[in-house]
TORKE-657873 format. One record per residue: residue in one letter; chain; x, y, z of N, C-alpha, C in turn; residue number from 0. Coordinates in Angstrom, 3 decimals, padded with zeros to 6 digits. Each point is the difference from the previous one (the first is absolute). Example, Ala and Ser with C-alpha at 12.3 -4.5 7.8 and 13.67 -1.06 7.14 Angstrom:
REM TORKE-657873
  type  mol        nx        ny        nz       cax       cay       caz        cx        cy        cz  seq
     a    A   013.190  -005.690   007.800  -000.890   001.190   000.000   000.900   001.200   000.000    0
     s    A  -000.350   001.050  -000.720   000.820   001.190   000.060  -000.770   001.090   000.730    1
//
This chain:
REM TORKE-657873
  type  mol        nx        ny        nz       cax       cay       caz        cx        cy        cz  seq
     x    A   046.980   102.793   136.345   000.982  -000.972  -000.421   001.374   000.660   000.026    0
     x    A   001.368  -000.682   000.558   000.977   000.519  -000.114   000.612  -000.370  -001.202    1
     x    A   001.105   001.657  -000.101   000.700  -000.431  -001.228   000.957  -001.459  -000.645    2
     x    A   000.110  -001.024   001.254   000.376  -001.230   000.214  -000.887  -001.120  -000.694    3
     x    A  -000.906   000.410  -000.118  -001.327  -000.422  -000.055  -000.605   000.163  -001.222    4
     x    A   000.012   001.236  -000.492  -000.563   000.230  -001.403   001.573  -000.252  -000.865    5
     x    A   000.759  -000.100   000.514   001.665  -000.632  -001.017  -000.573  -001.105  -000.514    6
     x    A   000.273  -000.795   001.017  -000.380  -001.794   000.248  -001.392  -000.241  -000.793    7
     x    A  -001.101   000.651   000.012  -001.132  -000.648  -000.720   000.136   000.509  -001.838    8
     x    A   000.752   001.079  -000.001   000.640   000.374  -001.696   000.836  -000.938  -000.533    9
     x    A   000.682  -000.881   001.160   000.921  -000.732  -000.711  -000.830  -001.372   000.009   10
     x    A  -001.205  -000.359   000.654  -000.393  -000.993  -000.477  -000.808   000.212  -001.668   11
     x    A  -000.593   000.915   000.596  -000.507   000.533  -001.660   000.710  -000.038  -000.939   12
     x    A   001.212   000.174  -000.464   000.694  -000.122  -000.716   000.749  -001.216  -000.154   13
     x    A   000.144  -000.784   000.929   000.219  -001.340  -000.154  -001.189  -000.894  -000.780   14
     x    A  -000.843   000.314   000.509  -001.507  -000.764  -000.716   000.048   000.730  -001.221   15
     x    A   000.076   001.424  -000.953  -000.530   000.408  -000.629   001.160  -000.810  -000.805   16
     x    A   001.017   000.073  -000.022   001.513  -000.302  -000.836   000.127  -001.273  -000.162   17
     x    A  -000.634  -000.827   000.345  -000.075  -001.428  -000.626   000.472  -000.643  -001.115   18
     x    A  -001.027   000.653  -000.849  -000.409  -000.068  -001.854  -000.510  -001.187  -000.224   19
     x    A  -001.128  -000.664   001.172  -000.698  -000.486  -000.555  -001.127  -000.257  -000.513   20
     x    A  -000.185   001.939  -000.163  -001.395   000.304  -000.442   000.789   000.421  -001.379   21
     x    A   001.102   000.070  -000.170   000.647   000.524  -001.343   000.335  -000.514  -001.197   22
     x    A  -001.045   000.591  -001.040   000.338  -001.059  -001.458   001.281   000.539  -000.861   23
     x    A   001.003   000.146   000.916   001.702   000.237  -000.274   000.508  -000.693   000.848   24
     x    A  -000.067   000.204   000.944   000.926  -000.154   001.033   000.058  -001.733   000.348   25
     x    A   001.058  -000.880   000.215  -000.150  -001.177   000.550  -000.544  -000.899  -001.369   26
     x    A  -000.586  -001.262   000.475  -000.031  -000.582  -001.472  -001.780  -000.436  -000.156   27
     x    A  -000.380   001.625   000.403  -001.685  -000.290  -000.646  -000.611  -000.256  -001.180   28
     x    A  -000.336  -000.564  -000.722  -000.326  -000.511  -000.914   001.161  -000.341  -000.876   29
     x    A   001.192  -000.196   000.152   001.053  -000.550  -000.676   000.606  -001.564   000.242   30
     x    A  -000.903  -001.147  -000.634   000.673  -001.080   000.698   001.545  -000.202  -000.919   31
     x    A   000.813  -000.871   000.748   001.293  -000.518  -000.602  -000.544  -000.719  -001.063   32
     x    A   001.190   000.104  -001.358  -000.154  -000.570  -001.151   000.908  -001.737   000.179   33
     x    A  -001.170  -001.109  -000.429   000.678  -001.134   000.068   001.015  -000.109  -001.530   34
     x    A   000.399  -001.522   000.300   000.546   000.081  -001.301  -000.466  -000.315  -001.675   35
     x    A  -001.318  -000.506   000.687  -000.871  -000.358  -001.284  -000.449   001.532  -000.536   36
     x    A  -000.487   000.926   000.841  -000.149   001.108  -000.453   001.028   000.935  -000.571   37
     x    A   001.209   000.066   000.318   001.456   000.550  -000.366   000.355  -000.560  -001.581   38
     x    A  -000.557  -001.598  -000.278   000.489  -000.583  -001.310  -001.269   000.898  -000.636   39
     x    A  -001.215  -000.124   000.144  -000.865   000.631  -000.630  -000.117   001.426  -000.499   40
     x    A   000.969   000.882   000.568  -000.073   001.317   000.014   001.157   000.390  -000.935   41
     x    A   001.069  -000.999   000.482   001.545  -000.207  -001.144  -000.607  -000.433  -001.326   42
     x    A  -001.048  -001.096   000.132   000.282   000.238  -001.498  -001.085   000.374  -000.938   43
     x    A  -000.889   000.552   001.138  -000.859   001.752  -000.705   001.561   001.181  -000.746   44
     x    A   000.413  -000.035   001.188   001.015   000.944  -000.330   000.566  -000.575  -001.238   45
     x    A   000.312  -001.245  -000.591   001.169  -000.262  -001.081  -001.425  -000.288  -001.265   46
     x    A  -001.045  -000.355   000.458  -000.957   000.002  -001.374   000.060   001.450  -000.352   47
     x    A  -000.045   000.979   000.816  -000.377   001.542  -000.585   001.220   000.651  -000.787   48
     x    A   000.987  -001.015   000.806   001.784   000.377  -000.882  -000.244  -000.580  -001.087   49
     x    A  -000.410  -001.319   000.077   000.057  -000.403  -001.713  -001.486   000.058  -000.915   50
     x    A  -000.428   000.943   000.339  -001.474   000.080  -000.700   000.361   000.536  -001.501   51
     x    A  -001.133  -000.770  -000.926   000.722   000.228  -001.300  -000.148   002.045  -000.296   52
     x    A   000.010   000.041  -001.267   000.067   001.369  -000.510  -000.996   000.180  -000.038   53
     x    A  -000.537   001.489   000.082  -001.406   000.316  -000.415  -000.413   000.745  -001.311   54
     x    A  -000.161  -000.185  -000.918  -000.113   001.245  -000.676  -000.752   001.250  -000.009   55
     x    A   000.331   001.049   000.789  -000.672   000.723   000.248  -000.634   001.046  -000.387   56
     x    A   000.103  -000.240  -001.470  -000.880   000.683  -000.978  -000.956  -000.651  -000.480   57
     x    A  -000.219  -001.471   000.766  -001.392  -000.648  -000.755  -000.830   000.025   001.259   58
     x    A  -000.857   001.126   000.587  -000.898  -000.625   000.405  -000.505  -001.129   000.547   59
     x    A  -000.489  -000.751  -001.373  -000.244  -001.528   000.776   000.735  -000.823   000.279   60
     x    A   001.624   000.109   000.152   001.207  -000.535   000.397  -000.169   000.407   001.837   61
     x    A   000.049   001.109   000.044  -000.409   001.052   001.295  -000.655  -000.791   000.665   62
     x    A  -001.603  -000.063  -000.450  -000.823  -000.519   000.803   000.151  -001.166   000.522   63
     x    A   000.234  -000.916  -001.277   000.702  -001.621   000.700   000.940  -000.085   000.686   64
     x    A   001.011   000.847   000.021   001.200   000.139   000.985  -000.523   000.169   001.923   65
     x    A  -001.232   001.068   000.023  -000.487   000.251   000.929  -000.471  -000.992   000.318   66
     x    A  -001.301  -000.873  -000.484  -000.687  -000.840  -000.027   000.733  -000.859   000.591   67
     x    A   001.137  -000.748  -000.688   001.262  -001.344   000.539   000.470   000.629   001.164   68
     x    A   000.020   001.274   000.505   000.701   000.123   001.595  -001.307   000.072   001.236   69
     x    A  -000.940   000.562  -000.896  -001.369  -000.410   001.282  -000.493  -001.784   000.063   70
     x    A   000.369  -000.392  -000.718  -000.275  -001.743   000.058   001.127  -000.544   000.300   71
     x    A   001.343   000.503  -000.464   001.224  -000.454   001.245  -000.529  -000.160   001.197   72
     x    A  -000.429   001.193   000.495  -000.047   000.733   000.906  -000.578  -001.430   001.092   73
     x    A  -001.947   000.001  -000.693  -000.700  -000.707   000.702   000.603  -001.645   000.059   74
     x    A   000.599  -000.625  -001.597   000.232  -001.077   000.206   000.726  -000.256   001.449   75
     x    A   001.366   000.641   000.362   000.683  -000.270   000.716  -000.409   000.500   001.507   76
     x    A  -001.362   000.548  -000.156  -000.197   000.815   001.435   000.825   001.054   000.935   77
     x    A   000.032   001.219  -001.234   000.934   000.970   000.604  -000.344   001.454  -000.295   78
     x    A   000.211   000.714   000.455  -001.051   000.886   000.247   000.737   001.097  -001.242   79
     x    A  -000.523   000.261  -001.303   000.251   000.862  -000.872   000.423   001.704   000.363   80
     x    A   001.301   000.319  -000.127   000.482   001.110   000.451   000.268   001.140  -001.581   81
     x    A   000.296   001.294   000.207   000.464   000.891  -001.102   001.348  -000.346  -000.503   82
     x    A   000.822  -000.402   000.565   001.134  -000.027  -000.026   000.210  -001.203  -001.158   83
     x    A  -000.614  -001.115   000.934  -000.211  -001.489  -000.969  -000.736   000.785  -001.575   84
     x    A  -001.195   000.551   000.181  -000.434  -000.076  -001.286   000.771   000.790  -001.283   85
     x    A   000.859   001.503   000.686   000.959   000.323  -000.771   001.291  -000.803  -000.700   86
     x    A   000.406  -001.022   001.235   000.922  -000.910  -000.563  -000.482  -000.921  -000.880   87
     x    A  -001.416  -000.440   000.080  -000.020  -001.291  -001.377  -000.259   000.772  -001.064   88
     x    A  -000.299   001.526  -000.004   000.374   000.491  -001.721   000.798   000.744   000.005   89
     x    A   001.149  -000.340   001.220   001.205   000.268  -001.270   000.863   001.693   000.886   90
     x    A  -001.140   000.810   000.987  -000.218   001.211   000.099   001.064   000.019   001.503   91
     x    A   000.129   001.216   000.246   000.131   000.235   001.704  -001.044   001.062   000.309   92
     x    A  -000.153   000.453   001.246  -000.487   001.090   000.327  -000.366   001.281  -000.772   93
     x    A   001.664   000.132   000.017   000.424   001.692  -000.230  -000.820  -000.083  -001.953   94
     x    A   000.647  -001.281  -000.416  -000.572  -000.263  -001.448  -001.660   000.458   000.110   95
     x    A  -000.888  -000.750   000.500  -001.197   000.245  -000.010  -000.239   001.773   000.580   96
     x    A   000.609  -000.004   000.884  -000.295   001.468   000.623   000.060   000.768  -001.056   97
     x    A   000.951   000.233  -000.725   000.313   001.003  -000.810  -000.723   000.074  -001.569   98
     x    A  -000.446  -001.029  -000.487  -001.177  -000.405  -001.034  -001.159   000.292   000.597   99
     x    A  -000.620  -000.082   001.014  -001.006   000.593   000.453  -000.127   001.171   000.599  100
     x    A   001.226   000.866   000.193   000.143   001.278   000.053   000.565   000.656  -000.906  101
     x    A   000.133  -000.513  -001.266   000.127   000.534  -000.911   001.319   000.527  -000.728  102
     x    A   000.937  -000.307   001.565   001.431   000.490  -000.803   000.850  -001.075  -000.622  103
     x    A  -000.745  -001.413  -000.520   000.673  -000.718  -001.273  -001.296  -000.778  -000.842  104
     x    A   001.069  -000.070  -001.042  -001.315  -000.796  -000.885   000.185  -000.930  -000.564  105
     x    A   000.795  -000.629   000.538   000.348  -001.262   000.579  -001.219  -000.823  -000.269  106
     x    A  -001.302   000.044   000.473  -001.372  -000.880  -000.179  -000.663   000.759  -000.396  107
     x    A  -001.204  -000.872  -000.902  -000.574   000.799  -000.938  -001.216  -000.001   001.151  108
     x    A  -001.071   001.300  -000.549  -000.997   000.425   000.882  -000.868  -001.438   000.394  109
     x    A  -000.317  -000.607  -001.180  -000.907  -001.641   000.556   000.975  -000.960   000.950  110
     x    A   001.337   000.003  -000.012   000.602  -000.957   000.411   000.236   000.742   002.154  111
     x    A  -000.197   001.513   000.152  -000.444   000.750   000.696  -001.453  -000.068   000.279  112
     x    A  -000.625  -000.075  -000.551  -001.590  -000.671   000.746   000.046  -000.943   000.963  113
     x    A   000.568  -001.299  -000.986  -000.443  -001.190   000.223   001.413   000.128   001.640  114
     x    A   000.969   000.843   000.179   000.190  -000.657   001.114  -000.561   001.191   001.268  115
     x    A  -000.390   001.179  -000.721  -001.028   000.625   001.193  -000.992  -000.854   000.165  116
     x    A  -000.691  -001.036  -000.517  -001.076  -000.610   000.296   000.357  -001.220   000.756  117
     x    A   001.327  -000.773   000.052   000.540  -000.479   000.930   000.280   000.303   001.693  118
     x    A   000.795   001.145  -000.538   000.131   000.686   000.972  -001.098   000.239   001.117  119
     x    A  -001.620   000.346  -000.343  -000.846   000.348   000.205  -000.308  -001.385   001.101  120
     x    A   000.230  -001.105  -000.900  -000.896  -001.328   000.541   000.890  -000.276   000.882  121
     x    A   001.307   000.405   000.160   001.225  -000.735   001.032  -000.488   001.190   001.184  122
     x    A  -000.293   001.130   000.164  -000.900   001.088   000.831  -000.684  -000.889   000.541  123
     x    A  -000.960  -000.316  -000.717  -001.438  -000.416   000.742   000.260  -001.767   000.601  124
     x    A   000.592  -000.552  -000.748   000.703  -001.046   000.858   000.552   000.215   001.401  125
     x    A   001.044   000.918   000.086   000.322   000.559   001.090  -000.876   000.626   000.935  126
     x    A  -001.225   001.019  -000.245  -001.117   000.292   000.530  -000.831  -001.087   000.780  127
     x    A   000.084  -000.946  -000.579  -001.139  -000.888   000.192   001.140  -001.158   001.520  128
     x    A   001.589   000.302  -000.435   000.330  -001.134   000.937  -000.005   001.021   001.433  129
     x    A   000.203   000.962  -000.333  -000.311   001.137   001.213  -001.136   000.606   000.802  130
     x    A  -001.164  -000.897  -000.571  -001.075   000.811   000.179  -000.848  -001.765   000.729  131
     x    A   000.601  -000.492  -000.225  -000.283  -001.777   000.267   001.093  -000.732   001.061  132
     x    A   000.841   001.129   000.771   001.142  -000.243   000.841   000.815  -000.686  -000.173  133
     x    A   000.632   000.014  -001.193   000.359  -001.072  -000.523   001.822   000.461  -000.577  134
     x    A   000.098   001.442   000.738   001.411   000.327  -000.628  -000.147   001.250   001.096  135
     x    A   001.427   000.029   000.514   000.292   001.458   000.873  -000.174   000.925  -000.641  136
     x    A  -000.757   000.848   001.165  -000.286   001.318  -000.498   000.596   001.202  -000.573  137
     x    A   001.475  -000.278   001.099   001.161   000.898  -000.572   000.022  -000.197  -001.510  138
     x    A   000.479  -001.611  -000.217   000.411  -000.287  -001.275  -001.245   000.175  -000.740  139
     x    A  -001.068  -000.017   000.023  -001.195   000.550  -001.016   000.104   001.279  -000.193  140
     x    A   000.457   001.011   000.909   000.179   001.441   000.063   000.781   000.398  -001.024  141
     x    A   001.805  -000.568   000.248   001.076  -000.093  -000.949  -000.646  -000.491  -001.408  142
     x    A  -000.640  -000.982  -000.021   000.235  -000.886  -001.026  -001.411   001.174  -001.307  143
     x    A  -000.906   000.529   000.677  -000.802   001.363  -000.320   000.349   001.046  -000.383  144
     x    A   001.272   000.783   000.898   000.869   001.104  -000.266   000.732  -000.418  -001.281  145
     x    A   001.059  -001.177   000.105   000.587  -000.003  -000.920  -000.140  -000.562  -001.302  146
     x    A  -001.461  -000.600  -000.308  -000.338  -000.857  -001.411  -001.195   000.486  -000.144  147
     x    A  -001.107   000.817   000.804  -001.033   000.095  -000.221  -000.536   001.556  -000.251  148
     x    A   001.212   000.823   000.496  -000.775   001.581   000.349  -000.212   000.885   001.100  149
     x    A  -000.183  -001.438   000.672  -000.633   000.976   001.276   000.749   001.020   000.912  150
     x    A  -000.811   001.295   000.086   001.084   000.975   000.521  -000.610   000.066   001.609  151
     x    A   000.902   000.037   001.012  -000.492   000.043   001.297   000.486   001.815   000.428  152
     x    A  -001.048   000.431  -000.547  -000.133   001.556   000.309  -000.911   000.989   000.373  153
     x    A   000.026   001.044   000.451  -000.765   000.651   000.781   000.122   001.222  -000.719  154
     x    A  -001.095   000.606  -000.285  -000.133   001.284  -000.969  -000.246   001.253   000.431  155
     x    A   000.589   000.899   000.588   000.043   001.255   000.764  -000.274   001.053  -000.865  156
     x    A  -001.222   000.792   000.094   000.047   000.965  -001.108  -000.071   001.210   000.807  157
     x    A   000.861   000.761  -000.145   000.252   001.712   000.916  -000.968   000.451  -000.683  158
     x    A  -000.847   001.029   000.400  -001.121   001.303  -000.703   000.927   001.040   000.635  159
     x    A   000.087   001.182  -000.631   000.954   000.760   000.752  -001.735   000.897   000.354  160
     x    A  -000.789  -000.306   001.234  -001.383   000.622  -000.014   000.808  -000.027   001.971  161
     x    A   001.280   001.178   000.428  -000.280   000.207   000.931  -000.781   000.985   000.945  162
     x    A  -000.290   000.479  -000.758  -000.632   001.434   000.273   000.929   001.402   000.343  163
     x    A   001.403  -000.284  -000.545   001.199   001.008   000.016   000.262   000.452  -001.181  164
     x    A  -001.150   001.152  -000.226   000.375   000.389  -001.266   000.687   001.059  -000.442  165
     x    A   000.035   000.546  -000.964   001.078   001.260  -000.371  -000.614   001.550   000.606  166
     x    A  -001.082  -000.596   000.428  -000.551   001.652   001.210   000.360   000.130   001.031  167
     x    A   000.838  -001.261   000.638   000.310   000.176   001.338   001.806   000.453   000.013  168
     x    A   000.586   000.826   001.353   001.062   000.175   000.024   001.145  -000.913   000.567  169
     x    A   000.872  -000.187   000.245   000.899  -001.006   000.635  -000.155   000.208   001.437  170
     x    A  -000.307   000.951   000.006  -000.448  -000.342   001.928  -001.587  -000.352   000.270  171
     x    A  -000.753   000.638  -000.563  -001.328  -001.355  -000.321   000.221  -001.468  -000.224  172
     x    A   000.591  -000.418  -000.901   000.457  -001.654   000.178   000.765  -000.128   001.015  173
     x    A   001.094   000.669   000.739   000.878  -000.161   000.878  -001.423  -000.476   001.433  174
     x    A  -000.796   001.289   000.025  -001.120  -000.650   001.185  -000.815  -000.936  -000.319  175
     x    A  -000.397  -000.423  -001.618  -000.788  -000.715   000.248   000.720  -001.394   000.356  176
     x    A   001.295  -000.085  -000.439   000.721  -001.357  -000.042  -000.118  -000.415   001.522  177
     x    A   000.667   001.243   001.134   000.499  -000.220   001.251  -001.750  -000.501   000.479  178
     x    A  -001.266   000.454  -000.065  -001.460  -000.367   000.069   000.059  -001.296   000.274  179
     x    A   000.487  -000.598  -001.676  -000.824  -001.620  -000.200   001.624  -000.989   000.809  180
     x    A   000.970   000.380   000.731   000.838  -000.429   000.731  -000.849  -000.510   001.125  181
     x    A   000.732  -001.758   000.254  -000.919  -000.040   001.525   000.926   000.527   001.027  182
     x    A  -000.037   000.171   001.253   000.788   000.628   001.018  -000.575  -001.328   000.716  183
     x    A   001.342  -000.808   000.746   000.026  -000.568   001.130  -000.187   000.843   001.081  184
     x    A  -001.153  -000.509   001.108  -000.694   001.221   001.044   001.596  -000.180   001.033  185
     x    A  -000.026  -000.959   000.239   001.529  -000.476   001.140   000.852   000.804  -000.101  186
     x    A   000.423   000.619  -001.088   001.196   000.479  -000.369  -000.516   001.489  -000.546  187
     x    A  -000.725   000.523   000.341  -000.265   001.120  -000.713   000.753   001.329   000.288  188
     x    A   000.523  -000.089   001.358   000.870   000.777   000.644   001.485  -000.001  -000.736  189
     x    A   000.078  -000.846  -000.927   001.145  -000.303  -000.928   000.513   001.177  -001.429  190
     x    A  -001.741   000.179  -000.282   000.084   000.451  -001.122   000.332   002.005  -000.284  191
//
């Protein structure tokens, strides 16, 4: 094949590969446009969670019913229960909850900290279940995992220092054994 030739068939490849319409980012895969019945519905999710009453968040069973009234919001209106929403109908943000459950305020008392790790937990497995039932992008199940659920996307490298270079050998002993486990390109050997 000429180099004319293998150009031209890379650039079809890359025309086909660059599409994105195998891509759950790219283009508008699983993202349909919002009508306007859905836009009023979401506005005034957004202004119920602005005007949601007070919680008292030293009663417990104030807590729980607070939770309770945003998971039956939730279903009455057919909308899919988020962290964000459930921090706003008691009252909370993020960083608020973050930091009561990590301990650097005390701000909520340890039960009123249960009851929304145990929220928390069920808005997880909600999410699990719409991801696992194709029912929500994967990216956004990924994100939505990393950032409300835990999940760490990591790889665990553990060094043994077991090279067999130990304190009996001299620096020109490691010097040969290093140049040893080197591969040598045969083509070029006249190089070295």
């Amino acid at each position: 094949m000429e180099k004319k030739d293998i150009e031209q068939a890379g650039k079809e490849v890359v025309k086909r590969k660059s599409n994105g319409k195998n891509s759950p980012v790219i283009g508008g895969n699983g993202i349909a446009p919002i009508n306007a019945e859905e836009n009023a519905l979401f506005c005034q999710y957004a202004l119920d969670m602005f005007h949601a009453p007070s919680v008292d968040l030293s009663n417990p069973d104030a807590v729980a019913d607070a939770i309770d009234g945003y998971f039956k919001y939730c279903v009455d209106r057919g909308l899919r229960p988020g962290n964000l929403g459930l921090y706003a109908a008691l009252g909370l943000s993020k960083q608020d909850v973050s930091n009561a459950i990590n301990g650097y305020s005390k701000k909520l008392s340890s039960s009123t900290i249960d009851l929304i790790k145990k929220a928390k937990q069920a808005l997880s497995t909600y999410r699990e279940l719409l991801g696992s039932q194709g029912k929500l992008n994967p990216v956004t199940l990924i994100f939505w995992q990393k950032n409300y659920d835990g999940l760490k996307d990591q790889q665990d490298i553990v060094l043994t220092p077991n090279t067999g270079l130990d304190q009996e050998h001299t620096p020109e002993e490691i010097g040969a054994k290093v140049l040893d486990d080197i591969p040598i390109d045969d083509d070029n050997i006249d190089t070295i």
